[in-house]
C-alpha positions as CSV (number, residue, x, y, z in Angstrom):
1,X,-87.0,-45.5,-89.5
2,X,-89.4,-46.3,-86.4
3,X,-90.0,-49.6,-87.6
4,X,-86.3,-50.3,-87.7
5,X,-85.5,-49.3,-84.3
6,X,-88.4,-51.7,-83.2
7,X,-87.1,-54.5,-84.9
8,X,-83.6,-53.9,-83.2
9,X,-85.2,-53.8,-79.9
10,X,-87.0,-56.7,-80.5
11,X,-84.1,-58.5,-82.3
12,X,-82.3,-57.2,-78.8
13,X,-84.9,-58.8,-76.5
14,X,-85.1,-62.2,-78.4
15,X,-80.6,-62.6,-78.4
16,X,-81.0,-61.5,-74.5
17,X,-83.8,-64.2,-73.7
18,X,-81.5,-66.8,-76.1
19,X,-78.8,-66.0,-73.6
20,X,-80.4,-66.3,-70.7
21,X,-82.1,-69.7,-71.7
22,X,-78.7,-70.6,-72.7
23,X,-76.9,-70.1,-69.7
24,X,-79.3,-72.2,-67.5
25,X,-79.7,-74.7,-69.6
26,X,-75.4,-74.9,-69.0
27,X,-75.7,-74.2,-65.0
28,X,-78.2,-77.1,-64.9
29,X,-76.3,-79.3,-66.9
30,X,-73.3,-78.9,-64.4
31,X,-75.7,-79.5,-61.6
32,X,-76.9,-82.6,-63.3
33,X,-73.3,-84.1,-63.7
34,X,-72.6,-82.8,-60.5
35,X,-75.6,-84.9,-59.2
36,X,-74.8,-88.0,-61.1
37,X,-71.6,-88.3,-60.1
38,X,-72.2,-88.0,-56.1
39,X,-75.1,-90.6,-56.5
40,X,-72.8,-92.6,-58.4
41,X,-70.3,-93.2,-56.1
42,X,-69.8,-96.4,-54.5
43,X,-69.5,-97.1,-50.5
44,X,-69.1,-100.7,-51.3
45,X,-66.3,-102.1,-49.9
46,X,-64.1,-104.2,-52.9
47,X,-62.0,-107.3,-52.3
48,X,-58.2,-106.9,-52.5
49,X,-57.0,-108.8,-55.5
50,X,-53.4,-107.8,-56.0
51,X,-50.7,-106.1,-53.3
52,X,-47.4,-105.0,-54.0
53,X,-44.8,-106.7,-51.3
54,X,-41.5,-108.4,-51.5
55,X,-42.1,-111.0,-48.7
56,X,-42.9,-114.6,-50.3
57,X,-46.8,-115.8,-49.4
58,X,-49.4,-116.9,-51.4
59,X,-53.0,-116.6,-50.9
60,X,-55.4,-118.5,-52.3
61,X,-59.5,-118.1,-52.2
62,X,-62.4,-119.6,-54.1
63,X,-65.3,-118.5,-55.4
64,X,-67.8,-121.0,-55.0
65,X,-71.0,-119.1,-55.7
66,X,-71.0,-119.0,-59.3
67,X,-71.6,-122.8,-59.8
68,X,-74.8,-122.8,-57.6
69,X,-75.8,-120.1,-60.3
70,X,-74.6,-122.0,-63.5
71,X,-76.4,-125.3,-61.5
72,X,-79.8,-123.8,-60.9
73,X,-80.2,-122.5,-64.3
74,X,-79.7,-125.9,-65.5
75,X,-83.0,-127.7,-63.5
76,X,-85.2,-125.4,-65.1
């Protein structure tokens, strides 16, 4: 009968620590995403590629940067 009530206090203790790893192991998972996310954020400022308007214009840009990449892979 002793032994028994040992081994539900025991069995008590064990659940509770479970628990308690548990739940921090959640918290600092929430952090983490938390933390990702901020840090993942950009400040960069983006080009506007497309704007809704009913006046008539056309724009028109190049991008001439990627052939000085495609033409210095090439002398190698």
């Amino acid at each position: 009968m002793n032994r028994t009530r040992l081994n539900t206090k025991v069995l008590i203790k064990v659940i509770g620590v479970l628990l308690i790893i548990l739940a921090i192991m959640m918290l600092s998972n929430v952090l983490i995403e938390k933390t990702i996310a901020t840090l993942s954020t950009s400040k960069k400022q983006l080009p506007i590629y497309c704007v809704d308007t009913d006046e008539k214009k056309v724009a028109i840009s190049f991008d001439a940067a990627w052939a000085d990449v495609i033409y210095r892979h090439k002398q190698r």
